[in-house]
C-alpha positions in Angstrom: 94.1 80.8 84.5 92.6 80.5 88.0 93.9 76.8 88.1 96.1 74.0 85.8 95.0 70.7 85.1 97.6 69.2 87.6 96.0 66.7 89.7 98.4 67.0 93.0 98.8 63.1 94.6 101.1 61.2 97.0 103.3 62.6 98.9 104.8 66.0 97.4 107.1 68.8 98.9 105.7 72.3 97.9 109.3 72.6 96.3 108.7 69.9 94.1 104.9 71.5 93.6 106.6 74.6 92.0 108.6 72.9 89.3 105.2 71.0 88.0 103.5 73.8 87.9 105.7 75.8 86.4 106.5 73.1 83.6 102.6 72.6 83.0 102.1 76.4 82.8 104.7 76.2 80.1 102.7 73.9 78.2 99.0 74.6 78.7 99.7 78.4 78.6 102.2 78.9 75.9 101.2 82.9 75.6 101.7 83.4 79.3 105.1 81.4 79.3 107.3 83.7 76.5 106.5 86.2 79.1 108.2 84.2 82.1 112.0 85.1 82.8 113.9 82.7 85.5 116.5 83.9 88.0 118.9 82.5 90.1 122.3 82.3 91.9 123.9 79.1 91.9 120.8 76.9 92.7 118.6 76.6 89.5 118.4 72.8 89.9 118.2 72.1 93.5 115.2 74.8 93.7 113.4 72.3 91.2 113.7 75.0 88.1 115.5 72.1 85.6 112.2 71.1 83.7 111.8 74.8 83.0 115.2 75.1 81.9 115.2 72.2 79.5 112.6 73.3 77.6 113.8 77.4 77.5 117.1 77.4 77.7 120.2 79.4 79.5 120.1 82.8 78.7 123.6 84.5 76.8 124.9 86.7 74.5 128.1 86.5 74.1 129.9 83.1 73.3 129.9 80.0 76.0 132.8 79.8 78.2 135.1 76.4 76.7 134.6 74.3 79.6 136.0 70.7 80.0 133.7 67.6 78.8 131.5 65.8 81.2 131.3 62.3 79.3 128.3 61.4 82.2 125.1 62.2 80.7 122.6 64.4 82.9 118.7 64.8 83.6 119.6 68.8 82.7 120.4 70.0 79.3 122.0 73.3 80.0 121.2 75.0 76.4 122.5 78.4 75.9 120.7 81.1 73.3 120.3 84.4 73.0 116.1 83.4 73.2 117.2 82.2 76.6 114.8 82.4 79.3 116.7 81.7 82.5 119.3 83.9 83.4 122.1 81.8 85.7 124.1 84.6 88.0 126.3 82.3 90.0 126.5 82.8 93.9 124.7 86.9 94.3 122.0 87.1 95.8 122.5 91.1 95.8 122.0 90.9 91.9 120.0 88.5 92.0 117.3 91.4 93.6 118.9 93.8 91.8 118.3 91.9 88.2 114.7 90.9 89.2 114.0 94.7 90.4 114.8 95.4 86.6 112.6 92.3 84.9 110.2 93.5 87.1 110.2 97.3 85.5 110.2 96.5 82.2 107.0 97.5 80.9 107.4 100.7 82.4 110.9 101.8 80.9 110.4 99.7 77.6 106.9 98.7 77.0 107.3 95.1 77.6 106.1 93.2 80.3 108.3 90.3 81.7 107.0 88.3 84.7 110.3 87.6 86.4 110.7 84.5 89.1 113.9 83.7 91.3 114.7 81.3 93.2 117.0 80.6 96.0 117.2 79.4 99.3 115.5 81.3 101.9 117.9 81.8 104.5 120.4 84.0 101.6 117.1 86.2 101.2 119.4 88.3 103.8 122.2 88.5 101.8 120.2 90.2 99.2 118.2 92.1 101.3 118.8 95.8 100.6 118.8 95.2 97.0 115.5 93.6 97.6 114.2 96.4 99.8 115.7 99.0 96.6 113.9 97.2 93.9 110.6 97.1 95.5 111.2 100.6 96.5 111.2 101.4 93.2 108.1 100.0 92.3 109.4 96.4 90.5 106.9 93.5 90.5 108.3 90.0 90.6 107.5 87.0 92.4 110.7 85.0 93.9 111.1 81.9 95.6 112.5 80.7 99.1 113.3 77.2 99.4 114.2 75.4 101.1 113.6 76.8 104.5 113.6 76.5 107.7 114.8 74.2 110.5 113.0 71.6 108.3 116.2 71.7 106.0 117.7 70.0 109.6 120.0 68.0 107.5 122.5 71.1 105.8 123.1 72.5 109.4 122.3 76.2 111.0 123.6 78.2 108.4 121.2 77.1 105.3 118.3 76.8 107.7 115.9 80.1 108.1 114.0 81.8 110.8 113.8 85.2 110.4 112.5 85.3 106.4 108.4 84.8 107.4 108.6 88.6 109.5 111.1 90.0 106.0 107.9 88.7 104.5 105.2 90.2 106.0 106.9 92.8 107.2 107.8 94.2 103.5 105.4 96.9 101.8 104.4 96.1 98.0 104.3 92.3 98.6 102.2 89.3 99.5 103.8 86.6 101.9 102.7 83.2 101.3 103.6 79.8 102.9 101.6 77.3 101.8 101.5 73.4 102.8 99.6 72.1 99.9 100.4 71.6 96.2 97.2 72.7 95.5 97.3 76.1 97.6 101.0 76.8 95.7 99.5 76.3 92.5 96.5 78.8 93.3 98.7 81.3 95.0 101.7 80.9 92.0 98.7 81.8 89.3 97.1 84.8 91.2 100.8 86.2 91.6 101.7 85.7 87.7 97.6 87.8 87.6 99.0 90.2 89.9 102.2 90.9 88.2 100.4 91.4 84.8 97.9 94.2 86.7 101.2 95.6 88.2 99.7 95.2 92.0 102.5 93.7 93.7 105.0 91.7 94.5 104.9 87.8 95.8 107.3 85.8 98.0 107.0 82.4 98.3 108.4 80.5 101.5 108.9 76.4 100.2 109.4 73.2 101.7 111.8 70.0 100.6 109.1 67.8 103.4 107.1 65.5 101.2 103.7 66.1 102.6 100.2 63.7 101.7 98.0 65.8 99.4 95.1 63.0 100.7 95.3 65.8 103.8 93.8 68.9 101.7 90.7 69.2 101.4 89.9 68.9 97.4 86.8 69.4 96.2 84.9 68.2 92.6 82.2 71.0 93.1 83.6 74.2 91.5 81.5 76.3 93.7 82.9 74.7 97.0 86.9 75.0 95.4 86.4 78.6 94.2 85.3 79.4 97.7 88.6 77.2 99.2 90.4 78.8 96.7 89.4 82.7 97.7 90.6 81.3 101.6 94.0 80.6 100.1 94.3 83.8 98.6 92.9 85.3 101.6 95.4 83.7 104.1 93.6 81.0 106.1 91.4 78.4 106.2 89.6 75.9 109.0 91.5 72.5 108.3 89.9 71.1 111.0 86.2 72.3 112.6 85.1 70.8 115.9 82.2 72.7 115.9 79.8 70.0 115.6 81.3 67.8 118.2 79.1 67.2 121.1 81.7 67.6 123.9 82.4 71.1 122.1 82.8 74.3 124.5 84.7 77.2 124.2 86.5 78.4 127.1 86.6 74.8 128.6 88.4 72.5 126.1 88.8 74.3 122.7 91.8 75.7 121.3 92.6 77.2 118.2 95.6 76.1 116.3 97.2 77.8 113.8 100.1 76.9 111.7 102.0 77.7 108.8 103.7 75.4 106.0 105.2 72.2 106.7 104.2 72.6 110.4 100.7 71.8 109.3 101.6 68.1 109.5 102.9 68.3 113.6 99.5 70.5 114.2 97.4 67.6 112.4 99.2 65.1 114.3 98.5 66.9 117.7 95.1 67.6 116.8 94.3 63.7 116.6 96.6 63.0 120.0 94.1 65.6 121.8 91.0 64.8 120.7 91.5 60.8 122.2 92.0 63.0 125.4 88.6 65.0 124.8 90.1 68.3 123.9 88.7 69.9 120.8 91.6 71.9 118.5 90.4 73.6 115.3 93.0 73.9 113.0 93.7 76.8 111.2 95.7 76.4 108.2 97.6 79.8 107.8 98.9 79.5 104.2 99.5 83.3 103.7 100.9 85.3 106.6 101.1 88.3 104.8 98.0 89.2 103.4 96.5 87.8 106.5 98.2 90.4 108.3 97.5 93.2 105.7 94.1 92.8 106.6 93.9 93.2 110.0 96.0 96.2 109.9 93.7 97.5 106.9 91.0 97.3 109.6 92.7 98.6 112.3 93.5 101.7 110.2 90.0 101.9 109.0 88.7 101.5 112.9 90.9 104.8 114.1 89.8 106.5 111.1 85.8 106.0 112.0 85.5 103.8 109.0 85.0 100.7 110.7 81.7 100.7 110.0 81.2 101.8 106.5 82.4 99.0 104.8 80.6 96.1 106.2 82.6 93.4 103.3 85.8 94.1 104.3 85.2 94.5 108.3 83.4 92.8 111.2 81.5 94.7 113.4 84.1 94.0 116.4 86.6 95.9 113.9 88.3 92.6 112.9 88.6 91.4 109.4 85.5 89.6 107.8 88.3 87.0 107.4 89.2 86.6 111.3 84.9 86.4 111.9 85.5 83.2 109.6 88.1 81.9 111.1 87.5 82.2 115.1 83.5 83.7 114.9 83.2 86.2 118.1 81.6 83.8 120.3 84.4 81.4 120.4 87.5 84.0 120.9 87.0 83.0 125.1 88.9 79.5 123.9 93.0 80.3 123.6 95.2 80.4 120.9 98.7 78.4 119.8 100.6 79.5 117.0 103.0 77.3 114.6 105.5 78.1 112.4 109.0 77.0 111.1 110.5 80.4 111.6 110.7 83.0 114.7 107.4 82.6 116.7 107.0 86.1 116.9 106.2 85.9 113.2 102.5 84.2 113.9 102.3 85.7 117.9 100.2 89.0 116.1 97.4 86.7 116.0 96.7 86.6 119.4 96.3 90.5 119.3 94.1 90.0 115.9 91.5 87.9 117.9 92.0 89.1 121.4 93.0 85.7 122.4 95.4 85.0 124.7 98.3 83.7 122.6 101.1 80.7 123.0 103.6 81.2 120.0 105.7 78.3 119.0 108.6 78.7 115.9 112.6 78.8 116.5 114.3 81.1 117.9 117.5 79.6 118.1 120.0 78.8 115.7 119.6 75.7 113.6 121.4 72.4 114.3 121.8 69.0 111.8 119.8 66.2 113.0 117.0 64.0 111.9 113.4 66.0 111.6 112.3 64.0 114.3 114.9 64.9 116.9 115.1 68.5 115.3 111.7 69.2 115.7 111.8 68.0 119.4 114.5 69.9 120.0 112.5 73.0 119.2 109.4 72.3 120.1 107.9 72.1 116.8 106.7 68.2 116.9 103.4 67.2 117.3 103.8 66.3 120.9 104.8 69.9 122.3 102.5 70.8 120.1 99.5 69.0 122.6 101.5 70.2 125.2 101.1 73.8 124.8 97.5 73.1 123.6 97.0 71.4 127.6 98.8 74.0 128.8 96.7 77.0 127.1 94.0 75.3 128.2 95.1 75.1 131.8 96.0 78.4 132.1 92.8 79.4 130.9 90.7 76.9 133.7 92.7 78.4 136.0 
């Protein structure tokens, strides 16, 4: 299906998002869900997979390990079958790839298709790396799962906190990077992945949050024709958040900037965007829920530019040579107004935007390693909070005037 019928309200982390979706798939699209294999090392319950697991079970075939009684009673039921449809690895990320590089060739070596998930948390997708790199090499298709992530995870210290996953993630050939903000968006983009898995396009990374975000901030729609459309923008990679055109006081090249950011960091840019427009500065905000694909079209139409095709395929390319996608997002009369980028990750990872639009560019991310602290202080330390957020929007602006 293109959509559940989860209504996403309150405040929700994207992490949270993914265990309600996958428990309402399981129930509104039985078929689809004997289909669905879970992975993971070590972390099935703290990546929000334990309604899933209640209801299918531990994978096994030999008999349980004896293991002492735990007279406390939990909220998971830890049921082991040989019908079993999560498969518990303990701490390996290595086979965790390796095991979903195999789910995700099943119909080709026996004629049955699985749609394999895992899960873990995104910084140990570089433990597993190579045996990542090998099964997509090999032409697997699986979705998996980072989360949490980021500096946003402030309070387990540096070494569980990620900043180089969102370039693995575009960077990779054979799969789609997505980092949404939204419950919404992750249920959209979860479904197309499960579509795409079944048409054996590609693969599907997901970077998650633990930051309980207010759904009242996306922009839900009761007109089908106006969500389809939002929809296709969340597939696509981007969305306008927040338009100033409109405003009166509204001039590129004088006092508009064009802020993109990805994931949680939505929140700071949303924050910042109200701070600067008391001060008479108009920031559209771009909501940048899928790097990779984002990224796979501009360098589609870059290829398609140096191979004289730019202009013989007017749906897929603007006639400047961007994507129709990027004519959208920043139309050419307004690429004179600078650019900041956001992102809870290396700010390199967004920075190719600035080429995309011929913008000057002013990157924000980490690029240091993580510390513990409260998100507040965290996200000052680094630059990521809403008010160095309006600081490099005056400053992009200032350069720009000068």
């Amino acid at each position: 299906p293109r959509e559940l019928s989860l209504m996403h309200r309150g405040e929700r982390s994207t992490q949270q998002a993914f265990g309600g979706v996958l428990s309402t798939l399981s129930r509104e699209c039985p078929e689809l869900a004997e289909r669905l294999v879970t992975v993971s090392p070590d972390v099935a319950s703290s990546t929000n997979l334990g309604g899933w697991i209640n209801k299918h079970d531990v994978w096994r075939l030999c008999d349980p390990e004896s293991l002492p009684d735990n007279p406390a009673a939990g909220i998971l039921h830890w049921t082991e079958s040989t019908r079993g449809q999560h498969i518990e690895l303990g701490i390996s990320e290595n086979n965790l790839f390796l095991m979903l590089g195999q789910l995700g060739l099943s119909r080709e070596l026996f004629g049955e298709l699985l749609l394999p998930i895992g899960t873990l948390y995104d910084p140990f997708i570089r433990r597993g790396l190579d045996a990542l790199f090998y099964s997509i090499y090999s032409g697997a298709k699986f979705i998996f799962v980072g989360t949490p992530s980021g500096v946003t995870l402030a309070s387990e210290g540096g070494i569980h906190q990620s900043l180089l996953t969102p370039s693995i993630g575009t960077e990779l050939p054979e799969v789609l990077f997505y980092e949404p903000c939204f419950a919404q968006e992750l249920e959209w983009i979860l479904l197309d992945a499960l579509a795409r898995l079944q048409r054996r396009e590609s693969s599907t990374y997901l970077r998650l949050t633990t930051r309980r975000v207010d759904q009242e901030l996306f922009p839900w729609s009761d007109d089908a024709q106006r969500r389809e459309r939002l929809r296709g923008q969340v597939l696509a990679g981007a969305y306008r958040l927040r338009d100033c055109r409109g405003w009166p006081e509204y001039q590129p090249g004088r006092n508009v900037v064009h802020l993109f950011a990805s994931g949680v960091m939505l929140v700071e840019a949303l924050a910042a965007h109200e701070q600067l427009r008391g001060e008479g500065l108009c920031v559209n905000v771009i909501n940048v829920t899928g790097p990779g694909p984002l990224y796979a079209r501009y360098q589609r139409a870059v290829r398609e530019s140096i191979s004289g095709a730019a202009h013989a395929s007017q749906s897929q390319t603007a006639p400047d040579g961007a994507p129709s996608v990027f004519e959208e997002l920043v139309p050419a009369d307004e690429r004179q107004a600078p650019l900041v980028t956001l992102v809870d990750g290396h700010p390199h990872s967004l920075a190719w935007l600035g080429g995309a639009l011929g913008s000057r560019v002013w990157p924000l991310g980490v690029d240091r390693f993580g510390q513990s602290g409260s998100l507040p202080d965290i996200y000052g330390h680094y630059g990521l909070d809403a008010a160095s957020v309006a600081a490099a929007c005056r400053a992009a602006l200032n350069r720009e005037r000068g």
